[in-house]
C-alpha positions as CSV (number, residue, x, y, z in Angstrom):
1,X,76.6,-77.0,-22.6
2,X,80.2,-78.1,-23.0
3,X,83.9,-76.7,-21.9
4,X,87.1,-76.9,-22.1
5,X,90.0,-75.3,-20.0
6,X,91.8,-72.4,-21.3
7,X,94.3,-72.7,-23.8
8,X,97.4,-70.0,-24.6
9,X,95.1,-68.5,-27.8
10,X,92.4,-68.0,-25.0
11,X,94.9,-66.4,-22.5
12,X,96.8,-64.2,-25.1
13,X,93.1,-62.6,-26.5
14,X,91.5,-62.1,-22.8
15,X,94.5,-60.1,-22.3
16,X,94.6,-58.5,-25.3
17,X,90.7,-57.5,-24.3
18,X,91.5,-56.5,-21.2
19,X,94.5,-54.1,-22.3
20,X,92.5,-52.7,-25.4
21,X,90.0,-51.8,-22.8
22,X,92.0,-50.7,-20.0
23,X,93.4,-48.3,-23.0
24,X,89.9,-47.2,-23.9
25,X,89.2,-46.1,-20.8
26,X,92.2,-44.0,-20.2
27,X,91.9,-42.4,-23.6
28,X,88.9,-41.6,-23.0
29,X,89.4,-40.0,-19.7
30,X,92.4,-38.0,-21.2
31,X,90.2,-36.4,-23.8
32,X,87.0,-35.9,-21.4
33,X,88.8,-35.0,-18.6
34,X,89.4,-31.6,-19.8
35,X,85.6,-31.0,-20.5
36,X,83.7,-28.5,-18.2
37,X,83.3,-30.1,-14.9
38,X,80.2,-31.8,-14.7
39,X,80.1,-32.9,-18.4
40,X,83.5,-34.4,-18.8
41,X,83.3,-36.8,-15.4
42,X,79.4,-38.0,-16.5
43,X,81.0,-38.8,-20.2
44,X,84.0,-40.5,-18.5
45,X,81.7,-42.7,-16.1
46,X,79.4,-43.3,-18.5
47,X,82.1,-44.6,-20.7
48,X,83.3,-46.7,-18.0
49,X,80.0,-47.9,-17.1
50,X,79.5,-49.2,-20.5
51,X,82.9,-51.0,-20.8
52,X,82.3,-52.8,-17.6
53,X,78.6,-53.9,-19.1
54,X,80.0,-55.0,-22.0
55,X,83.0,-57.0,-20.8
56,X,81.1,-58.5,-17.9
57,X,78.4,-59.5,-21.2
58,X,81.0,-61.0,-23.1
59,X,82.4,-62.4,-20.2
60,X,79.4,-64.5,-19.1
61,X,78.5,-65.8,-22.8
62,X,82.1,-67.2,-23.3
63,X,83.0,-68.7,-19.8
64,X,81.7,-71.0,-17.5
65,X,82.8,-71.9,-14.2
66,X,83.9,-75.8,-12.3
67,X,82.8,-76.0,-9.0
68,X,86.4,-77.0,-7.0
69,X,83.9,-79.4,-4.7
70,X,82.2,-81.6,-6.6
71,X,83.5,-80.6,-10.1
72,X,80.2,-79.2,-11.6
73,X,80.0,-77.3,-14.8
74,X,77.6,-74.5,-14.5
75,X,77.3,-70.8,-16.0
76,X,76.6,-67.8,-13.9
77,X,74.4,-64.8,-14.2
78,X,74.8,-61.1,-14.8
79,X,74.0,-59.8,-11.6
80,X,77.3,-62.9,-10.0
81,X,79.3,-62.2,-12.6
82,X,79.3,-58.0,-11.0
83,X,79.2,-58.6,-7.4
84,X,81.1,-61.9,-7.0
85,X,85.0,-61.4,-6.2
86,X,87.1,-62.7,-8.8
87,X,91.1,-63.3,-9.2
88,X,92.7,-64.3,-12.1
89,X,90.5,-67.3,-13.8
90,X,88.7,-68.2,-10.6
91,X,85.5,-66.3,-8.9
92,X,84.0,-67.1,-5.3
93,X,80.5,-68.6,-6.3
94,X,78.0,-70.8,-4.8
95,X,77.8,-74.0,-6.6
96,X,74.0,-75.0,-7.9
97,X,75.0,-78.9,-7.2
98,X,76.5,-78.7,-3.4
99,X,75.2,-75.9,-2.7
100,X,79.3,-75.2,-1.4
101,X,80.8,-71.3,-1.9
102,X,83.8,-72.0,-3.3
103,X,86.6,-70.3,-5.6
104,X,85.2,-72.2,-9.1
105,X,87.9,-72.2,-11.9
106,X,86.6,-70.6,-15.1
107,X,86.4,-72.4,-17.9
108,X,85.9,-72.2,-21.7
109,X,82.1,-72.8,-23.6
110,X,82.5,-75.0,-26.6
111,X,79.7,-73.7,-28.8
């Protein structure tokens, strides 16, 4: 598999994603909220549930992540890409080649 680092057309749509779904999810919860108790918060969750599912989906097929170490290129997993911590463009992973935990700098698949 081949990268490439991020560009401003990468930065301006993963924000783009992130604020159309940030606004999903508050419109939703706007218009559930008001449901009968139990049924509005399992609609909510379950709408946030499936966001998080689907952007952590997208999120593995298009990035990839450079170990800071030893500058491997590697892809992660579903169950890392959940349970890892993340800031902005970098995620605290153990690299596959030096076996280091380190904050790896996401990158961009080429496909």
């Amino acid at each position: 598999m081949q990268y490439r680092e991020h560009n401003k057309a990468d930065k301006r749509n993963n924000l783009f994603l992130f604020l159309f779904s940030f606004a999903l999810i508050v419109i939703g919860g706007v218009f559930l909220a008001p449901l009968r108790w139990p049924v509005g918060i399992v609609l909510f969750l379950g709408l946030v549930i499936i966001m998080l599912v689907l952007l952590t989906n997208w999120q593995i097929n298009k990035f990839g992540y450079q170990c800071s170490v030893c500058n491997h290129e590697f892809d992660i997993n579903m169950k890392a890409a959940f349970l890892t911590p993340h800031i902005w463009r970098k995620k605290y992973l153990k690299c596959p080649k030096c076996q280091k935990f380190q904050w790896a700098v996401e990158i961009v698949k080429i496909k």
